[in-house]
N, CA, C and O atoms as CSV, one atom per row, in Angstrom:
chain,resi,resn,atom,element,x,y,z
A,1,UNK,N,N,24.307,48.937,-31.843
A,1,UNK,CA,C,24.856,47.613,-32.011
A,1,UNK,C,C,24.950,46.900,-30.659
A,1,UNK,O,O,24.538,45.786,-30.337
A,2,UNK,N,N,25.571,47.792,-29.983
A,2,UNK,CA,C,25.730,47.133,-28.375
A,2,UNK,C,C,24.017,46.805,-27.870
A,2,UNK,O,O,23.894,45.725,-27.291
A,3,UNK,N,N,23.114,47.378,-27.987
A,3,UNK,CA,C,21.629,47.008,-27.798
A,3,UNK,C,C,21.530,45.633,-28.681
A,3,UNK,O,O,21.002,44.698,-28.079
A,4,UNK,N,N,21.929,45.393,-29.918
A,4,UNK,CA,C,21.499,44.366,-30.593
A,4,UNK,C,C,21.913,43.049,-29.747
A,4,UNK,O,O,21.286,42.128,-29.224
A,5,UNK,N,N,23.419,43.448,-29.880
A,5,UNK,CA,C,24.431,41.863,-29.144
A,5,UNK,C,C,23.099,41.540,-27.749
A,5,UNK,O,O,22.484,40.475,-27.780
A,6,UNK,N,N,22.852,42.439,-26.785
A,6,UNK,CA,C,22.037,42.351,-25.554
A,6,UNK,C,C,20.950,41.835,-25.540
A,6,UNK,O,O,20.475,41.185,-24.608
A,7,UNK,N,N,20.376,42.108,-26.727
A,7,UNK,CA,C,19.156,41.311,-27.201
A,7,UNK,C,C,18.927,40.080,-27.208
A,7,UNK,O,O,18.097,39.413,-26.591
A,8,UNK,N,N,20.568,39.507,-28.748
A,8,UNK,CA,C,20.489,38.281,-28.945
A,8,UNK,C,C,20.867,37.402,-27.658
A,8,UNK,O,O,20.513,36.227,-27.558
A,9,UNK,N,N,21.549,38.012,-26.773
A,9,UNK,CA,C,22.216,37.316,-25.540
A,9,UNK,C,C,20.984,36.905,-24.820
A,9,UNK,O,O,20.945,35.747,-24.404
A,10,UNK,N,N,20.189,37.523,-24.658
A,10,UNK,CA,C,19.081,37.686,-23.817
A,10,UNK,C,C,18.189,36.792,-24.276
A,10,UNK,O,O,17.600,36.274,-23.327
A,11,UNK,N,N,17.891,36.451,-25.149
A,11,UNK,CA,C,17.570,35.052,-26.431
A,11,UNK,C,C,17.908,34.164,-26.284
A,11,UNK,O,O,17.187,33.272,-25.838
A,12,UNK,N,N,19.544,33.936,-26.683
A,12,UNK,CA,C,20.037,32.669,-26.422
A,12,UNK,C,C,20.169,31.956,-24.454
A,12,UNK,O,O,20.111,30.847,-23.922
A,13,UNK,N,N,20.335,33.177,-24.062
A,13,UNK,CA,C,20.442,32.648,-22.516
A,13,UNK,C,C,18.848,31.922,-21.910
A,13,UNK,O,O,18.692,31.042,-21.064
A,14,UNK,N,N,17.723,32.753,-22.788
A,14,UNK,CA,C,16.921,32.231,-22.092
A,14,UNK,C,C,16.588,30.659,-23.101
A,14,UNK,O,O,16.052,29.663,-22.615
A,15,UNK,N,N,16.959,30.750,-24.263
A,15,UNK,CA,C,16.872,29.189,-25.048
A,15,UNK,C,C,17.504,28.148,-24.571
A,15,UNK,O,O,17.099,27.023,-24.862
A,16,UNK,N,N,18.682,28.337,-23.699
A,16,UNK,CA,C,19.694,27.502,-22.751
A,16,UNK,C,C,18.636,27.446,-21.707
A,16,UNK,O,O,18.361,26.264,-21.502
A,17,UNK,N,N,17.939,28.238,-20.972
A,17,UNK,CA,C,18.164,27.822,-19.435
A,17,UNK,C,C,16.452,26.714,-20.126
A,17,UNK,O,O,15.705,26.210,-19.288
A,18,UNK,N,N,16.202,26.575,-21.461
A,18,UNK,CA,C,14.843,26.181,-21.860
A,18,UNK,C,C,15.223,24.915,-22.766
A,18,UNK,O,O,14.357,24.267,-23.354
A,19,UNK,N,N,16.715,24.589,-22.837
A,19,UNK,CA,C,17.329,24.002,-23.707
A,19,UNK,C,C,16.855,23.517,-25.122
A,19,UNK,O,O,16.780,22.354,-25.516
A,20,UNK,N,N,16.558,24.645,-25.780
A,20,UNK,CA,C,16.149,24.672,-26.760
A,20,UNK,C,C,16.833,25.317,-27.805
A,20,UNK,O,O,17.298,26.452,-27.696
A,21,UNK,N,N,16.913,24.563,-28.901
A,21,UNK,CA,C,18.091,25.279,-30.227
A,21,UNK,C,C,17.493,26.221,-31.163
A,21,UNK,O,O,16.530,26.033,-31.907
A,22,UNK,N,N,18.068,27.057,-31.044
A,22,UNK,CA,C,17.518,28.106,-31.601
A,22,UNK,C,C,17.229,28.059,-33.514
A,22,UNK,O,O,17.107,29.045,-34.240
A,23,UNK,N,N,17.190,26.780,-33.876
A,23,UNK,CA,C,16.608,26.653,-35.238
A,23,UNK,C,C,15.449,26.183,-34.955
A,23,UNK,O,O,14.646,26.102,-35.884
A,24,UNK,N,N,15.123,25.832,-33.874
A,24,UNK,CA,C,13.742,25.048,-33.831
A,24,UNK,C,C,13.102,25.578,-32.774
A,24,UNK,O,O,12.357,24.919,-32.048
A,25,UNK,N,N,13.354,26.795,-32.626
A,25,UNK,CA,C,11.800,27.420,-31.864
A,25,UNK,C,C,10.560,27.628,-32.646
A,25,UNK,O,O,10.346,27.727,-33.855
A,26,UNK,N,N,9.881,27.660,-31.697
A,26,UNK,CA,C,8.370,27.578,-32.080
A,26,UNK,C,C,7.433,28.932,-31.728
A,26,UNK,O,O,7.764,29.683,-30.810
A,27,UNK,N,N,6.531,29.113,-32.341
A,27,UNK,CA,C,5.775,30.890,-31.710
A,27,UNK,C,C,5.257,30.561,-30.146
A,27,UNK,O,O,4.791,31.430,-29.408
A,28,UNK,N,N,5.438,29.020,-29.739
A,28,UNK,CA,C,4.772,29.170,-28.212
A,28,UNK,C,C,6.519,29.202,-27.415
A,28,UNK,O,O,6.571,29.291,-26.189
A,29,UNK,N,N,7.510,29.143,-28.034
A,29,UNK,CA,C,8.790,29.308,-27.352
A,29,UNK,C,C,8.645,30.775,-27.477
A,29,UNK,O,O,8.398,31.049,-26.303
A,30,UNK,N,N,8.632,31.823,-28.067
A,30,UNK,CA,C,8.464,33.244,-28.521
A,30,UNK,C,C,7.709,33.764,-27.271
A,30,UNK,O,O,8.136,34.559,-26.434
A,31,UNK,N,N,6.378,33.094,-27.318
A,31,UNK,CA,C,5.366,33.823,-26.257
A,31,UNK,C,C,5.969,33.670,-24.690
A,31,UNK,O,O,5.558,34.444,-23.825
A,32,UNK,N,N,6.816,32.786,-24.415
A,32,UNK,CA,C,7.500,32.224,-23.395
A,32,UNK,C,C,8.402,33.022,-22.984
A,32,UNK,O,O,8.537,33.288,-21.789
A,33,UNK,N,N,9.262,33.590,-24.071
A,33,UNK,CA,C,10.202,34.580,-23.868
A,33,UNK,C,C,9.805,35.967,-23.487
A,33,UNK,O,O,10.304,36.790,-22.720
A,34,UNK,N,N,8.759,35.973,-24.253
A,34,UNK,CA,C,8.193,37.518,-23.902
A,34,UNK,C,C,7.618,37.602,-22.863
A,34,UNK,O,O,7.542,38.774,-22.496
A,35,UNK,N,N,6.830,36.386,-21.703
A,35,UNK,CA,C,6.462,36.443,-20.980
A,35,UNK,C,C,8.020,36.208,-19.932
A,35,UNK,O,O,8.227,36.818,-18.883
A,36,UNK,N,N,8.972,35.167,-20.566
A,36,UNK,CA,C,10.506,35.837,-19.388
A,36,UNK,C,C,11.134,37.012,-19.199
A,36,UNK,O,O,11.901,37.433,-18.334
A,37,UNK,N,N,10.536,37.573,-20.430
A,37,UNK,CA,C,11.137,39.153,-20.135
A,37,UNK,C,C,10.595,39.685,-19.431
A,37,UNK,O,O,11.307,40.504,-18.849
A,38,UNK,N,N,9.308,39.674,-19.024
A,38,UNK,CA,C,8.443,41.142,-18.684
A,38,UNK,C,C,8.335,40.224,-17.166
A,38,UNK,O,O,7.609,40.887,-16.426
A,39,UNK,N,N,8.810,38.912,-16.430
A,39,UNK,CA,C,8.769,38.379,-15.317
A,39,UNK,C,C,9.842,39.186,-14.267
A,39,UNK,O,O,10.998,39.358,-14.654
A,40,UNK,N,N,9.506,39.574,-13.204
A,40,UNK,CA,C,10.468,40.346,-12.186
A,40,UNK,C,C,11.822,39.496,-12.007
A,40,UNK,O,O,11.461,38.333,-12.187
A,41,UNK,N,N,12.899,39.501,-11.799
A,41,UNK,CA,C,14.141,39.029,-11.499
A,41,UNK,C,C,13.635,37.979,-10.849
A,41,UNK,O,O,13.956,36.926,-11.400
A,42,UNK,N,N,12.618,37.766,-9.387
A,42,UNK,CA,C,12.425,37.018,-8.115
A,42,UNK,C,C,11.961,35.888,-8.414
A,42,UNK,O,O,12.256,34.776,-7.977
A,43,UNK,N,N,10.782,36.389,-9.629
A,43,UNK,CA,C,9.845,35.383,-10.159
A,43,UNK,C,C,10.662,34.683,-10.858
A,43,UNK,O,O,9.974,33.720,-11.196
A,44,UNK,N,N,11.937,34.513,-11.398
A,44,UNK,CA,C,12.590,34.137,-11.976
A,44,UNK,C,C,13.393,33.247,-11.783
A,44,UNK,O,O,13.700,32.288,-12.491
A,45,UNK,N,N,13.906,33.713,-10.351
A,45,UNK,CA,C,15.321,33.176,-9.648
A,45,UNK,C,C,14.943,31.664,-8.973
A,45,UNK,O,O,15.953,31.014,-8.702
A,46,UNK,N,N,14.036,31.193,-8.749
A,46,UNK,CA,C,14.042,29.787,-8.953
A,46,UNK,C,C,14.118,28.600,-9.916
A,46,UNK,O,O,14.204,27.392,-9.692
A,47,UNK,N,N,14.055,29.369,-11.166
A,47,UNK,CA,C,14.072,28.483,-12.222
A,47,UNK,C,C,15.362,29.136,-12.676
A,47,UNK,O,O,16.239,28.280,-12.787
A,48,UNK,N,N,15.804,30.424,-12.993
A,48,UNK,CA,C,16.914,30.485,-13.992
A,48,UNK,C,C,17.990,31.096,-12.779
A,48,UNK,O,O,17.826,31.197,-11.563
A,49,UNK,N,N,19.025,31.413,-13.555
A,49,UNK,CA,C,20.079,32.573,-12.763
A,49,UNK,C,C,19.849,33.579,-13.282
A,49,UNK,O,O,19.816,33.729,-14.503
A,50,UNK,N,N,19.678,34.325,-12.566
A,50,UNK,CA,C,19.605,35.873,-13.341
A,50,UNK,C,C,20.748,35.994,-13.685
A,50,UNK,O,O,21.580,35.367,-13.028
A,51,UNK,N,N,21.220,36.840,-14.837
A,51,UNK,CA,C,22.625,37.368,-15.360
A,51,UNK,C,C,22.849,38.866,-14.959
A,51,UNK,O,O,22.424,39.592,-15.857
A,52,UNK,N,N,23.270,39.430,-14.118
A,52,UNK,CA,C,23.117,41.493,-14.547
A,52,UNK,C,C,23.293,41.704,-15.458
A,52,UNK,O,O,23.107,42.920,-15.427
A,53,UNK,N,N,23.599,41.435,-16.629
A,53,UNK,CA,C,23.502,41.546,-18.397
A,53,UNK,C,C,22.140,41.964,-18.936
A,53,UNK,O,O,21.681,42.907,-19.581
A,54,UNK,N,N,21.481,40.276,-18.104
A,54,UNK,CA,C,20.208,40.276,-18.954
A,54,UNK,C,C,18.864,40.244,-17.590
A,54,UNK,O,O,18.569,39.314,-16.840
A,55,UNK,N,N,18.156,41.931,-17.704
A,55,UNK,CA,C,17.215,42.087,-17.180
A,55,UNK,C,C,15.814,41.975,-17.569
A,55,UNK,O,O,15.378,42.149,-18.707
A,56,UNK,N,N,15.140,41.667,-16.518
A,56,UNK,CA,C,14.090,40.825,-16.638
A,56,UNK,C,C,13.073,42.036,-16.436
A,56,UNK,O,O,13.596,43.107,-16.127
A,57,UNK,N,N,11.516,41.999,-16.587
A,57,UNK,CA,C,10.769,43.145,-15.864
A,57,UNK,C,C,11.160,44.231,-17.412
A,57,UNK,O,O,11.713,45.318,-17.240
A,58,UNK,N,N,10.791,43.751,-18.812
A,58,UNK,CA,C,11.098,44.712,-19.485
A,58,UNK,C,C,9.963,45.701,-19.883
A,58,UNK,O,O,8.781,45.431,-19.666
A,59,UNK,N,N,10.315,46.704,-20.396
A,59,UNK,CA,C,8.903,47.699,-20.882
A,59,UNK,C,C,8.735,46.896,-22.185
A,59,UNK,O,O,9.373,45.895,-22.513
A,60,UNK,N,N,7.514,47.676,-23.034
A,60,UNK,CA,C,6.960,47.090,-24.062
A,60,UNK,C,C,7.970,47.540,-25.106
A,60,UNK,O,O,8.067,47.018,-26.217
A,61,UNK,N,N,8.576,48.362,-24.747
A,61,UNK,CA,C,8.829,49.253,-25.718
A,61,UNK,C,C,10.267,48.255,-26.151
A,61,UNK,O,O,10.588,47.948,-27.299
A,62,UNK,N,N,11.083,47.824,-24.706
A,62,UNK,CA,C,12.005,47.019,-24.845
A,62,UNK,C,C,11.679,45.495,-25.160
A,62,UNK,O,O,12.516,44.685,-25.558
A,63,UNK,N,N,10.453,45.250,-24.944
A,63,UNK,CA,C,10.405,43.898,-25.483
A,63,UNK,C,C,9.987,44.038,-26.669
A,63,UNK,O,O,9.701,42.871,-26.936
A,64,UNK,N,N,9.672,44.813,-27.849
A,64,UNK,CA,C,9.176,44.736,-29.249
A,64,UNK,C,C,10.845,45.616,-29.714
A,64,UNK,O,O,10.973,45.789,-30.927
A,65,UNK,N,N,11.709,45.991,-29.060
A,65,UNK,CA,C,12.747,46.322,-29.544
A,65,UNK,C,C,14.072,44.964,-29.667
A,65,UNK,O,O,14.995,44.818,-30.468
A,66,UNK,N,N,13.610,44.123,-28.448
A,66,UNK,CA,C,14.515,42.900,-28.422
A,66,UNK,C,C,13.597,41.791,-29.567
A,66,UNK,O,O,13.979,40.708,-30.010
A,67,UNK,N,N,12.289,42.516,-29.827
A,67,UNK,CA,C,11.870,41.251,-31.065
A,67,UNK,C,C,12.293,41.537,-32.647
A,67,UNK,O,O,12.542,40.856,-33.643
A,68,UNK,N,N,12.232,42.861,-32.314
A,68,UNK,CA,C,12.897,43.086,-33.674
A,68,UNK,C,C,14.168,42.930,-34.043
A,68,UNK,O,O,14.544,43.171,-35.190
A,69,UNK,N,N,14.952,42.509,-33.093
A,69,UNK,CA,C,16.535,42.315,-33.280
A,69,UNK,C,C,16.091,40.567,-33.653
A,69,UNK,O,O,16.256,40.102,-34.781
A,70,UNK,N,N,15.656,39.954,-32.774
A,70,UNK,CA,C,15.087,38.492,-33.329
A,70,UNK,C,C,14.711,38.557,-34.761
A,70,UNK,O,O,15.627,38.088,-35.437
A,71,UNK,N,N,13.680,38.973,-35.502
A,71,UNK,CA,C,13.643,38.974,-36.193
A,71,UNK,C,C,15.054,39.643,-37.646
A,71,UNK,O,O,15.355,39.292,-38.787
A,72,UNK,N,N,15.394,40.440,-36.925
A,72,UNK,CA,C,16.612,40.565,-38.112
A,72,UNK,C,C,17.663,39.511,-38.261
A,72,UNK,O,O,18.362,39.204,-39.226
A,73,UNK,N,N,17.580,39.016,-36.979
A,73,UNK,CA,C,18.951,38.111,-36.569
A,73,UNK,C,C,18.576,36.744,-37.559
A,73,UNK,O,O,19.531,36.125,-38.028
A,74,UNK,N,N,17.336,36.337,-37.834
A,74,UNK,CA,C,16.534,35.045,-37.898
A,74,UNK,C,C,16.457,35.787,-39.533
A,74,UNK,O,O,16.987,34.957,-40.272
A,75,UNK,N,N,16.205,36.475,-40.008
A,75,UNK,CA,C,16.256,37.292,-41.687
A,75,UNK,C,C,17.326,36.527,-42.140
A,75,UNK,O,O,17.344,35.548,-42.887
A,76,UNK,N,N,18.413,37.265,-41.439
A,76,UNK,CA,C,19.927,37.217,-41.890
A,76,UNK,C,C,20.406,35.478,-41.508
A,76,UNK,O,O,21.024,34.909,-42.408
A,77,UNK,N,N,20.272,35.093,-40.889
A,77,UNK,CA,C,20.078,33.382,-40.476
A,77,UNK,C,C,20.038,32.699,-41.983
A,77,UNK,O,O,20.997,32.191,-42.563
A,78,UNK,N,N,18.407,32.844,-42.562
A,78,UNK,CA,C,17.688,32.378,-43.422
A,78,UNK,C,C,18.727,32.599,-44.720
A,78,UNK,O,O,19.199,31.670,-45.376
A,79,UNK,N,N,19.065,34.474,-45.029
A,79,UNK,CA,C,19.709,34.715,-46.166
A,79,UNK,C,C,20.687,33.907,-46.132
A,79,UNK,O,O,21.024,33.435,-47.218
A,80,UNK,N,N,21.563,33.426,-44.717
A,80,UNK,CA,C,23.195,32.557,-44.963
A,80,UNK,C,C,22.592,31.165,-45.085
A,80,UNK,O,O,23.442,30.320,-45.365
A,81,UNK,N,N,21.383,30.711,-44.954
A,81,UNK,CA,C,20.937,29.507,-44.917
A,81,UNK,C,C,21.587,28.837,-43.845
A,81,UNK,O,O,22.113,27.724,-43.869
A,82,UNK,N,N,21.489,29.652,-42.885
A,82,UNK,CA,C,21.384,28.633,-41.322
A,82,UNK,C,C,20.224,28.203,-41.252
A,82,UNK,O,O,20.153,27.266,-40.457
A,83,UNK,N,N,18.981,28.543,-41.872
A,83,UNK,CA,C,17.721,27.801,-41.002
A,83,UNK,C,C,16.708,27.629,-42.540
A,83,UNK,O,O,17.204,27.459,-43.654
A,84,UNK,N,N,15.862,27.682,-42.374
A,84,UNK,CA,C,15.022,27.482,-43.338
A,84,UNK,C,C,14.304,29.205,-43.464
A,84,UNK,O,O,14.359,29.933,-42.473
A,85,UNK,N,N,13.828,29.573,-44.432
A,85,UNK,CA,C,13.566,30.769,-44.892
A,85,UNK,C,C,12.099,31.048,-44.021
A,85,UNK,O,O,11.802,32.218,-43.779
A,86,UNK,N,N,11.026,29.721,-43.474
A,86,UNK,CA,C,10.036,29.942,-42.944
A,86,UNK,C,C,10.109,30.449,-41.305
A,86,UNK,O,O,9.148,30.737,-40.592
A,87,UNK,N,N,11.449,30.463,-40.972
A,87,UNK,CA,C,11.503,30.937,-39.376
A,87,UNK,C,C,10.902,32.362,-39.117
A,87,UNK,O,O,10.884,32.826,-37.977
């Protein structure tokens, strides 16, 4: 669970520093993220703040583990009808 919350944090922080609402991302906001994850802290630190929460430079293994929390999070979204069922 504590991996999940880290995930979504790691999501929403980077949809803020992109100011973008998280009902209306798009698959090129997605590819963006996955390319902020796997970016070194340095490459980073001119555009965002790094958080020590949320590390940057992830393995694959952690970035298809933080997509699958996206995707459950965005499931369960749809079932409460926060968003539309096509997210």
């Amino acid at each position: 669970m504590k991996a999940y919350a880290h995930d979504l944090k790691a999501w929403f922080v980077f949809l803020a520093t992109q100011r973008l609402d998280w009902r209306e991302v798009r698959l090129e906001d997605l590819a963006e993220f996955i390319a902020w994850l796997r970016r070194p802290p340095a490459a980073g630190a001119a555009v965002v703040a790094v958080l020590p929460s949320v590390e940057h430079h992830c393995s694959a293994s952690t970035v298809n583990r933080k997509l699958s929390a996206l995707s459950a999070f965005y499931q369960h979204a749809a079932r409460k009808g926060w968003t539309s069922a096509n997210c």
